[in-house]
PDB file of N, H, CA, C and O in Angstrom:
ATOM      1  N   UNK A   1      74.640 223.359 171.608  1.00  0.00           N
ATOM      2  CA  UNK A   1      74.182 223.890 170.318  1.00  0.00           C
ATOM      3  C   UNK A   1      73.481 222.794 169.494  1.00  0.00           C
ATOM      4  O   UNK A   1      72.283 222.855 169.222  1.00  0.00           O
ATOM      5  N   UNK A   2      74.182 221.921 169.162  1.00  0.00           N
ATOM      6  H   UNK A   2      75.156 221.871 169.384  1.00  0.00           H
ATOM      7  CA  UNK A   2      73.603 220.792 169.203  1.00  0.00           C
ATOM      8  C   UNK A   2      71.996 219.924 169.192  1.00  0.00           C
ATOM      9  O   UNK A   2      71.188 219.549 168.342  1.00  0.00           O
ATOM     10  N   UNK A   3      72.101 219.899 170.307  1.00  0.00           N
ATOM     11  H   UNK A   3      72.757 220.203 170.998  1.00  0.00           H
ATOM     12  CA  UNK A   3      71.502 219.601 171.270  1.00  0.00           C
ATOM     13  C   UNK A   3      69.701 220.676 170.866  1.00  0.00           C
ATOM     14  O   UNK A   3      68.614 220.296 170.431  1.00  0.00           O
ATOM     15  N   UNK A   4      70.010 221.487 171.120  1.00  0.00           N
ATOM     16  H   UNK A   4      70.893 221.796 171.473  1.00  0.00           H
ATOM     17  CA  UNK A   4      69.247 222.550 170.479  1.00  0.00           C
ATOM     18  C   UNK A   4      68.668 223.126 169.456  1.00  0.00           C
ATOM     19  O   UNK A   4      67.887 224.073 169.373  1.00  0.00           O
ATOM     20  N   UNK A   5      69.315 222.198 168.432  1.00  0.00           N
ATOM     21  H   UNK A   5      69.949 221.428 168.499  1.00  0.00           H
ATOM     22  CA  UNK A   5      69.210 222.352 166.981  1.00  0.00           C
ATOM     23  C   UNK A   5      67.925 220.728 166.950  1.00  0.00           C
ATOM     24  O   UNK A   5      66.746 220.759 166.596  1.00  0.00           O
ATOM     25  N   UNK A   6      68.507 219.831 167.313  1.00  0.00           N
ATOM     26  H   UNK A   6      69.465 219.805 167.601  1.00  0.00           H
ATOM     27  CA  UNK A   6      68.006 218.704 167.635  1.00  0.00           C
ATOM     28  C   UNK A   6      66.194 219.230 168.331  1.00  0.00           C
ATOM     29  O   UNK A   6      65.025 219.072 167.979  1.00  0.00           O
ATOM     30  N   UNK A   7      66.762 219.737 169.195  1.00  0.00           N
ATOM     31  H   UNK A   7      67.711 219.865 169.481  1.00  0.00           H
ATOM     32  CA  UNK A   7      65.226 219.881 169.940  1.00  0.00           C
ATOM     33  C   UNK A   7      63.887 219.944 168.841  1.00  0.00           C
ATOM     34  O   UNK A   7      63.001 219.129 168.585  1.00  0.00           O
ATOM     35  N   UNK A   8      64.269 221.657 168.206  1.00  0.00           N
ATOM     36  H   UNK A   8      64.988 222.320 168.414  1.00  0.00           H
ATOM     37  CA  UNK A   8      64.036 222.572 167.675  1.00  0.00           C
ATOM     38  C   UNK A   8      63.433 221.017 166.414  1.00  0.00           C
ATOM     39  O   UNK A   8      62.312 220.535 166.250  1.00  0.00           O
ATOM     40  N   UNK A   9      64.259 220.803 166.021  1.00  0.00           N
ATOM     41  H   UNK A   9      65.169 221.194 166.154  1.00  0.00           H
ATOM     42  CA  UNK A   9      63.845 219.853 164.736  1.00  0.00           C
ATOM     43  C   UNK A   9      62.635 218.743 165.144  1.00  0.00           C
ATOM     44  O   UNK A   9      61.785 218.270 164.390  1.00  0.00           O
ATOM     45  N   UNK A  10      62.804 218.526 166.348  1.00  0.00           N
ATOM     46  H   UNK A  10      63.495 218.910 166.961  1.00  0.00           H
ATOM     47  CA  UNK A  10      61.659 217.280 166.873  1.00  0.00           C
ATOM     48  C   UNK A  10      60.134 218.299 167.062  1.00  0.00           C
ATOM     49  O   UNK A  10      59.003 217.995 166.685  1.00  0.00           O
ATOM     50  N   UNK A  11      60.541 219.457 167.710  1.00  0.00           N
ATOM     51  H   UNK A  11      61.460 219.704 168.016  1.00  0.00           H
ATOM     52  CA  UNK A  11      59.253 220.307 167.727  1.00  0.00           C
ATOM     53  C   UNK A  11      58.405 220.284 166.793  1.00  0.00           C
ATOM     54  O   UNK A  11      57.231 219.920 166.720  1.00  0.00           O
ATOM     55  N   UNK A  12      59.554 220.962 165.684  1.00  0.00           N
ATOM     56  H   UNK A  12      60.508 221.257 165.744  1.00  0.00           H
ATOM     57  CA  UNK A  12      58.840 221.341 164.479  1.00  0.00           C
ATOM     58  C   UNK A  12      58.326 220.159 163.542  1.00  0.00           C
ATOM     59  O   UNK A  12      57.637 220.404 162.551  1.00  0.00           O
ATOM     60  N   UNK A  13      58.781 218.557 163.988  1.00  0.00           N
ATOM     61  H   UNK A  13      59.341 218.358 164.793  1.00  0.00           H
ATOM     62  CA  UNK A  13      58.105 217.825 163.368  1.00  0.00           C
ATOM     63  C   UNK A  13      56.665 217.431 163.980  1.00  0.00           C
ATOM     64  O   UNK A  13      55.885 216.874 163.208  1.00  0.00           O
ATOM     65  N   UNK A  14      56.314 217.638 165.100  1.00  0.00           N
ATOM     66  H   UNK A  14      56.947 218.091 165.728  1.00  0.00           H
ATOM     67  CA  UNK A  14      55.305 217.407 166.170  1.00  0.00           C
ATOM     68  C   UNK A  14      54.754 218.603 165.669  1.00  0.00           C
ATOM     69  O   UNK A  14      53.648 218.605 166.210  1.00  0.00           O
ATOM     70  N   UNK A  15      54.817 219.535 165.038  1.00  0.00           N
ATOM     71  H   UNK A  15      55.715 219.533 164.599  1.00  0.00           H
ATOM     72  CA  UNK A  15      53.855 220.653 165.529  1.00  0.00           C
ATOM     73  C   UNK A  15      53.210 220.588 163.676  1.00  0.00           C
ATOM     74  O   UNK A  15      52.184 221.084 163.210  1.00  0.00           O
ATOM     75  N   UNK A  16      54.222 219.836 163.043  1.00  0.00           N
ATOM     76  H   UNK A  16      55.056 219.434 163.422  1.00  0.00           H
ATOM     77  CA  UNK A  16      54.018 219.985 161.573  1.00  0.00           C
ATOM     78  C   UNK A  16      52.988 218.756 161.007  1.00  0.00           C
ATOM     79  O   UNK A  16      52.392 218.753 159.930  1.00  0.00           O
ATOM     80  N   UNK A  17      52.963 217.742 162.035  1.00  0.00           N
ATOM     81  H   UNK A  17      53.448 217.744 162.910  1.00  0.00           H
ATOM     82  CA  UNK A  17      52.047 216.476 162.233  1.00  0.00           C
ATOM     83  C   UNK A  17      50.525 216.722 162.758  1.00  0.00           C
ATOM     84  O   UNK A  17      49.451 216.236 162.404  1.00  0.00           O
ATOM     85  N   UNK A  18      50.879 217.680 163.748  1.00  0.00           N
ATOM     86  H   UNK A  18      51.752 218.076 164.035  1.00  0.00           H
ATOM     87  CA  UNK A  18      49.693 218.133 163.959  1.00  0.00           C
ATOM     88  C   UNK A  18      48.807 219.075 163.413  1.00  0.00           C
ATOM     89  O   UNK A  18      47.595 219.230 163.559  1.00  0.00           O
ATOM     90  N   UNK A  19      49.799 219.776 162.641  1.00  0.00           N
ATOM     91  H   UNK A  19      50.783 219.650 162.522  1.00  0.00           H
ATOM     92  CA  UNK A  19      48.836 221.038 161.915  1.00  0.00           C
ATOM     93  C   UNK A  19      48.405 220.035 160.305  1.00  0.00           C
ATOM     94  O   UNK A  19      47.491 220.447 159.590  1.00  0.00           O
ATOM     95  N   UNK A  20      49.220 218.700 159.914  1.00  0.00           N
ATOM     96  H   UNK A  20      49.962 218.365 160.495  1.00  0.00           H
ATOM     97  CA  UNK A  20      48.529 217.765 158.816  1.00  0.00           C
ATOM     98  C   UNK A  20      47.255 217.618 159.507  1.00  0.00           C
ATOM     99  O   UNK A  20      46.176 218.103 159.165  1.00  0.00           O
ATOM    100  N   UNK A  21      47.566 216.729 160.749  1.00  0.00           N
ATOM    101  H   UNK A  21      48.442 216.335 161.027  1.00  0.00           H
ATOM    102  CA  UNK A  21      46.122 216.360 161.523  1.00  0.00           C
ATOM    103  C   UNK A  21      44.909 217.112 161.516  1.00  0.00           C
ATOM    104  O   UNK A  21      43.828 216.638 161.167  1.00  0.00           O
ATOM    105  N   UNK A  22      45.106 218.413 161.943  1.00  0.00           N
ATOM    106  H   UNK A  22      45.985 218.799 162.226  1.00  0.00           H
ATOM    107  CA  UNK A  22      43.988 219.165 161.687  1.00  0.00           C
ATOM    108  C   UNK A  22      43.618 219.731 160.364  1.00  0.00           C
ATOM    109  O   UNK A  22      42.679 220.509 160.193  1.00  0.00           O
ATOM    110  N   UNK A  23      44.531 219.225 159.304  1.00  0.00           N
ATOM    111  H   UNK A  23      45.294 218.593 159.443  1.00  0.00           H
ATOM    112  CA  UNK A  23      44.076 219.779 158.070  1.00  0.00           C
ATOM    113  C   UNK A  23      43.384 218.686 157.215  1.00  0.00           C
ATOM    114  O   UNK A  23      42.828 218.883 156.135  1.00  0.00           O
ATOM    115  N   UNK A  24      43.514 217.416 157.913  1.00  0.00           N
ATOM    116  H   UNK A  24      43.965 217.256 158.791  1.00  0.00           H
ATOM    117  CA  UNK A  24      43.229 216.500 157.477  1.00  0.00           C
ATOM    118  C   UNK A  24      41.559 216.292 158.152  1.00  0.00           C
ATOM    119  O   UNK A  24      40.635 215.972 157.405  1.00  0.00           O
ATOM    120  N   UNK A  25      41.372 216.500 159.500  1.00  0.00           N
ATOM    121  H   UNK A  25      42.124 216.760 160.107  1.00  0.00           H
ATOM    122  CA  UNK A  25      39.734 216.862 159.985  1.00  0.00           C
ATOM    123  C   UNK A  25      39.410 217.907 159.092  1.00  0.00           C
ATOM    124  O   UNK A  25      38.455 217.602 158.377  1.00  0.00           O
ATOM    125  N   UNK A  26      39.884 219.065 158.877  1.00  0.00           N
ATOM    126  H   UNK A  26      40.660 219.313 159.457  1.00  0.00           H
ATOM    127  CA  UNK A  26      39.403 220.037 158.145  1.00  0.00           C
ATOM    128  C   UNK A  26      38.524 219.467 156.745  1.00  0.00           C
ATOM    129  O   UNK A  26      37.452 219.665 156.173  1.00  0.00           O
ATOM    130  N   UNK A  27      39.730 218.645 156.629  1.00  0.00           N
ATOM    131  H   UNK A  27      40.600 218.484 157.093  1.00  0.00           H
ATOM    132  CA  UNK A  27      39.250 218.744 155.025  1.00  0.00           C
ATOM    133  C   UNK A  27      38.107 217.568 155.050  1.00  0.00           C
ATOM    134  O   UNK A  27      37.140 217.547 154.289  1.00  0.00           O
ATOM    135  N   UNK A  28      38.438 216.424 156.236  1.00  0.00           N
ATOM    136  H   UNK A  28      39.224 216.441 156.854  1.00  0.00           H
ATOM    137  CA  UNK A  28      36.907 215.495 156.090  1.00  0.00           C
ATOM    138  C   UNK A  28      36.072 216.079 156.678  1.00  0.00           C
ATOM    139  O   UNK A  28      35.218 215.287 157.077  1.00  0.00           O
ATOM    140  N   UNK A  29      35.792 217.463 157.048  1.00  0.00           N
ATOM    141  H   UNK A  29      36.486 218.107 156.724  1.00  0.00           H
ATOM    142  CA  UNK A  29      34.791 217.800 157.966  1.00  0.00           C
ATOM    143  C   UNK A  29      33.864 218.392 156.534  1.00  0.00           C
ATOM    144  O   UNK A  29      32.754 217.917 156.291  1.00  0.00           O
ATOM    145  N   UNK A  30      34.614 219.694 155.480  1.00  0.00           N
ATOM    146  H   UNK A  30      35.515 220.080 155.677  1.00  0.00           H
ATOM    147  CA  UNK A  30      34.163 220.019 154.576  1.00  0.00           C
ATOM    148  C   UNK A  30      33.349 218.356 153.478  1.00  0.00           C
ATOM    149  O   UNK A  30      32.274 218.301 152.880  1.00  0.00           O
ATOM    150  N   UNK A  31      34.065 217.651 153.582  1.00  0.00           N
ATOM    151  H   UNK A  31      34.938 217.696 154.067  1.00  0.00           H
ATOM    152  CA  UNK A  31      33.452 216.799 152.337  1.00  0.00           C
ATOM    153  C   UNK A  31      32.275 216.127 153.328  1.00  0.00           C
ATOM    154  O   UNK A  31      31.189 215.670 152.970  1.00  0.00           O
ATOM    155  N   UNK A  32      32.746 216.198 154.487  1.00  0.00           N
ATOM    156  H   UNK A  32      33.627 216.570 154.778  1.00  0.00           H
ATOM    157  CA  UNK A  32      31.086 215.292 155.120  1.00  0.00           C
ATOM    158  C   UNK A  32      30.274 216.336 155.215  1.00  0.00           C
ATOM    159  O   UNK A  32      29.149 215.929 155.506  1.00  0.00           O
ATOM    160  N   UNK A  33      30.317 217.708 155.087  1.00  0.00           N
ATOM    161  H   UNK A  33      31.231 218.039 154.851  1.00  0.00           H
ATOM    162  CA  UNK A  33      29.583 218.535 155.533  1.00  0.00           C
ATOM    163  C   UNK A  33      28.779 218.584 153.943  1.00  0.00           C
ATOM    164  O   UNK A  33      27.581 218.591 153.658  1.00  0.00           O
ATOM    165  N   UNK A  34      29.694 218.607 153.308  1.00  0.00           N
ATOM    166  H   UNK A  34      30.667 218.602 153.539  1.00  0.00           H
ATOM    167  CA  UNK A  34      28.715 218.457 151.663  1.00  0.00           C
ATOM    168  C   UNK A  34      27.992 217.085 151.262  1.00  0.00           C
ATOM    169  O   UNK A  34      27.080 217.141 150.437  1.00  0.00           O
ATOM    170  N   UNK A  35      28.310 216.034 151.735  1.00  0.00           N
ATOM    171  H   UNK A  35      29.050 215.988 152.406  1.00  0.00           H
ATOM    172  CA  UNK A  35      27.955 215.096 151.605  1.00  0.00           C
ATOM    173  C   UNK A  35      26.430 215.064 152.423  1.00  0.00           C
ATOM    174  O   UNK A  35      25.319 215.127 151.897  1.00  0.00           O
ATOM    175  N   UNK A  36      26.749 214.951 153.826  1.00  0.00           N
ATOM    176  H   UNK A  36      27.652 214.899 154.253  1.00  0.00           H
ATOM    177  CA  UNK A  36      25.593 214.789 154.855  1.00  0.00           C
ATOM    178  C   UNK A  36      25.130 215.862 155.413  1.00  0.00           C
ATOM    179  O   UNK A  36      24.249 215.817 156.272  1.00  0.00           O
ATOM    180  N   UNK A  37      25.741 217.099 154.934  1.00  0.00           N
ATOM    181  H   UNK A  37      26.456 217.135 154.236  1.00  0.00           H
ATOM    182  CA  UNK A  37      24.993 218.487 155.783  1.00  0.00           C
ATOM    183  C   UNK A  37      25.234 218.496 157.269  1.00  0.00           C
ATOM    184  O   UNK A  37      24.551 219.249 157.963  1.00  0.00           O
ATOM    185  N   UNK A  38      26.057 217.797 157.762  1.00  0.00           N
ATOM    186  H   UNK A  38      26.612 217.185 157.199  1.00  0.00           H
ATOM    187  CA  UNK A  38      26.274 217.305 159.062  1.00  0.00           C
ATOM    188  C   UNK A  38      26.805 219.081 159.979  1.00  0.00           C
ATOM    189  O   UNK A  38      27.501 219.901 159.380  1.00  0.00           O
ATOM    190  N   UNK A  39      26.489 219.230 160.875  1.00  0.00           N
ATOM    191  H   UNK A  39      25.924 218.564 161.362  1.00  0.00           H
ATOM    192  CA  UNK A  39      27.006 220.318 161.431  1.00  0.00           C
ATOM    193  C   UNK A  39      28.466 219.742 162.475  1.00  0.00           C
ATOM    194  O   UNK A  39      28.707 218.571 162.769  1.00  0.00           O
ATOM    195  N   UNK A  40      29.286 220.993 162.883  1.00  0.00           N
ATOM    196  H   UNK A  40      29.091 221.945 162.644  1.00  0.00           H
ATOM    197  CA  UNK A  40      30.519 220.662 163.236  1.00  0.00           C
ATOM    198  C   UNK A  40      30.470 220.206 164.412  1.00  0.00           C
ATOM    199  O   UNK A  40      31.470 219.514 164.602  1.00  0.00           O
ATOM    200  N   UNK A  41      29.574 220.256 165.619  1.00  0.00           N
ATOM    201  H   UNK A  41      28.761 220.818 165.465  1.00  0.00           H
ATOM    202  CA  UNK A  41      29.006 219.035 166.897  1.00  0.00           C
ATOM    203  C   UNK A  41      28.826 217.832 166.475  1.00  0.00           C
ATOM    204  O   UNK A  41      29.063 216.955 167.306  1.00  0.00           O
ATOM    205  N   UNK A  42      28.454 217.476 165.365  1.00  0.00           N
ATOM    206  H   UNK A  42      28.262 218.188 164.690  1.00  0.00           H
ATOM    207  CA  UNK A  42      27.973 216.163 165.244  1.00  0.00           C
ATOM    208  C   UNK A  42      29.117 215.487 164.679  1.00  0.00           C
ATOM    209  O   UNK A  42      29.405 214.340 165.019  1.00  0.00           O
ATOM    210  N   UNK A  43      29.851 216.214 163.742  1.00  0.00           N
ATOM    211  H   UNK A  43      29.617 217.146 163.466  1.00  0.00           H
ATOM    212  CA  UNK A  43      31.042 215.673 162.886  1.00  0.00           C
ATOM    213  C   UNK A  43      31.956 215.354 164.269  1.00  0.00           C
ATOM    214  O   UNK A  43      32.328 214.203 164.498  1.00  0.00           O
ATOM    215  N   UNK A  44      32.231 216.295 165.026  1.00  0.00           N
ATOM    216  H   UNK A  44      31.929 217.230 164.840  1.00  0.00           H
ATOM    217  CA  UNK A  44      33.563 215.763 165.613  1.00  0.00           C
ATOM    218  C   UNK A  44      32.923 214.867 166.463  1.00  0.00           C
ATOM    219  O   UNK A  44      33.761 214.109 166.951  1.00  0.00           O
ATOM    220  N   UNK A  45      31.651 214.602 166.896  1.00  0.00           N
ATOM    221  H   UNK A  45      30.970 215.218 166.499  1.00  0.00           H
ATOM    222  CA  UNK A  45      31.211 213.798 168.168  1.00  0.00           C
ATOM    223  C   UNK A  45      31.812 212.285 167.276  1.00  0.00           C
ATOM    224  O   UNK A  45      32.622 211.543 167.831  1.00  0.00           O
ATOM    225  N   UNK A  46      31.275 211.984 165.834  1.00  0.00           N
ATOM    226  H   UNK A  46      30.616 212.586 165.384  1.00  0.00           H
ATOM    227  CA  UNK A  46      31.362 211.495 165.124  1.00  0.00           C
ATOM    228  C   UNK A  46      33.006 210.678 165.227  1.00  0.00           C
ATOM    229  O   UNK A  46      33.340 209.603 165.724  1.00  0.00           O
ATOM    230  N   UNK A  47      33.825 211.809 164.471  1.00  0.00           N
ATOM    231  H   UNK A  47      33.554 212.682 164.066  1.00  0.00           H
ATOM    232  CA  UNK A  47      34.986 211.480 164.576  1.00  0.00           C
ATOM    233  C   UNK A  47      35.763 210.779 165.452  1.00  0.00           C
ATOM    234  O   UNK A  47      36.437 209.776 165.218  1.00  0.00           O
ATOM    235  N   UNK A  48      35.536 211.747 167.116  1.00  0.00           N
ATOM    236  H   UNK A  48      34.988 212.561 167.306  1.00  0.00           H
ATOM    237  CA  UNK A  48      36.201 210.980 168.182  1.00  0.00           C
ATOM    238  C   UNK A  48      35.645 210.047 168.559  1.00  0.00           C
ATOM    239  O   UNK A  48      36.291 209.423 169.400  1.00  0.00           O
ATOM    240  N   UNK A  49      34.222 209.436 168.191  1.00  0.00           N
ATOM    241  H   UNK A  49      33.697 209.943 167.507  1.00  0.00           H
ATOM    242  CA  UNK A  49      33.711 208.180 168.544  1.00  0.00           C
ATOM    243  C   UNK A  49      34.382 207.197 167.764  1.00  0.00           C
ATOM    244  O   UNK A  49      34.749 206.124 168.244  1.00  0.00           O
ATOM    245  N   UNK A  50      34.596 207.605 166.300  1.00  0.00           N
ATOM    246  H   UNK A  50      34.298 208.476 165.911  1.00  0.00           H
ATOM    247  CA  UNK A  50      35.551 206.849 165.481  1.00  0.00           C
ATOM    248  C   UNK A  50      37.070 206.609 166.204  1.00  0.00           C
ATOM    249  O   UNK A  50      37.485 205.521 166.602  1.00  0.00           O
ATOM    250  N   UNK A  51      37.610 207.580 166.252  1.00  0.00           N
ATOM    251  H   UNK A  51      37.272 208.464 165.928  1.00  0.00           H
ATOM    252  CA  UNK A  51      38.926 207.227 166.403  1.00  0.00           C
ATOM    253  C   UNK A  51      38.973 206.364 168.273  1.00  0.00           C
ATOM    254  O   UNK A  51      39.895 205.568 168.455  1.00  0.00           O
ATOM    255  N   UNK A  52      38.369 206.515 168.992  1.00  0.00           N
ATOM    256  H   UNK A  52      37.620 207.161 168.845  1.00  0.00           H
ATOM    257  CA  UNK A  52      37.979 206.035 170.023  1.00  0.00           C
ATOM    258  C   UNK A  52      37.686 204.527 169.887  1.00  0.00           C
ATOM    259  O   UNK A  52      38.173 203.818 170.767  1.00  0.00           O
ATOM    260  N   UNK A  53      37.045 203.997 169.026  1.00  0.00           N
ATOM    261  H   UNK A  53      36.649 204.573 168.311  1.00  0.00           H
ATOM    262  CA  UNK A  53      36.444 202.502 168.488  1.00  0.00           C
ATOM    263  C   UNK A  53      37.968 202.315 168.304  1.00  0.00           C
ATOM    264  O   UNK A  53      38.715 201.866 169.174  1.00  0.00           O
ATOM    265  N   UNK A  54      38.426 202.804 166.782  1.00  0.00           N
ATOM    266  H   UNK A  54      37.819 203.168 166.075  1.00  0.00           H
ATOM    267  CA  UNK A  54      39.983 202.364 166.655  1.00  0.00           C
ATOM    268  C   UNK A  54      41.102 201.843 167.494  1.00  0.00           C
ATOM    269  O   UNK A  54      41.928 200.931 167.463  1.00  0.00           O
ATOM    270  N   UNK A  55      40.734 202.880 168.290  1.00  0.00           N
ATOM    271  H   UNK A  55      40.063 203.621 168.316  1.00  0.00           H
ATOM    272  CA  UNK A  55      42.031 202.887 169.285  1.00  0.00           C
ATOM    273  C   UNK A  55      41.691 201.346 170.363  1.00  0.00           C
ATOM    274  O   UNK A  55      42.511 200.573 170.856  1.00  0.00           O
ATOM    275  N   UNK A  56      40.558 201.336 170.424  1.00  0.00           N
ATOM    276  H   UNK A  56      39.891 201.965 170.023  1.00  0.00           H
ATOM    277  CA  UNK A  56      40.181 199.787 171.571  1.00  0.00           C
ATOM    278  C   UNK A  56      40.188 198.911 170.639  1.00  0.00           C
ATOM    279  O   UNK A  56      40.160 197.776 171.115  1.00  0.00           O
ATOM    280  N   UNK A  57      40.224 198.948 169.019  1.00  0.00           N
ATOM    281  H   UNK A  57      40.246 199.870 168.633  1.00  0.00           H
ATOM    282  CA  UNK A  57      40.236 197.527 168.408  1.00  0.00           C
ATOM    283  C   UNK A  57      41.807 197.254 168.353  1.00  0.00           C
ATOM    284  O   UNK A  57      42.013 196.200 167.750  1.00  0.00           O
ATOM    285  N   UNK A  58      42.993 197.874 168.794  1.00  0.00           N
ATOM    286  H   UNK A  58      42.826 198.730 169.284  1.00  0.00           H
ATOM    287  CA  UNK A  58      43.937 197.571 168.617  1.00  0.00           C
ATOM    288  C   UNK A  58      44.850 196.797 169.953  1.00  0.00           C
ATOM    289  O   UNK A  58      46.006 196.414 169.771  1.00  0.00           O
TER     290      UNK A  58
END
């Protein structure tokens, strides 16, 4: 029971991280989209090239 309750709580923090995550692209996708008119191919090509750089400078 336990055990299960436990699970259940790790899920829902993983699934609650990820739905920030995507609300957090969401919301820089809208302000770059007002900013640069950028369409949503270019933003995310954008993005994961970003977070991609990040991830090798570490």
């Amino acid at each position: 029971m336990a055990i299960n309750m436990n699970m259940n709580k790790n899920t829902s923090i993983i699934s609650l991280s990820l739905s920030c995550m995507v609300d957090r692209i969401c919301k820089n996708y809208l302000i770059a989209k007002e900013i640069f008119g950028l369409n949503l191919k270019n933003y995310l090509s954008i993005f994961v090239t970003r977070n991609f750089l990040s991830q090798k400078n570490l």
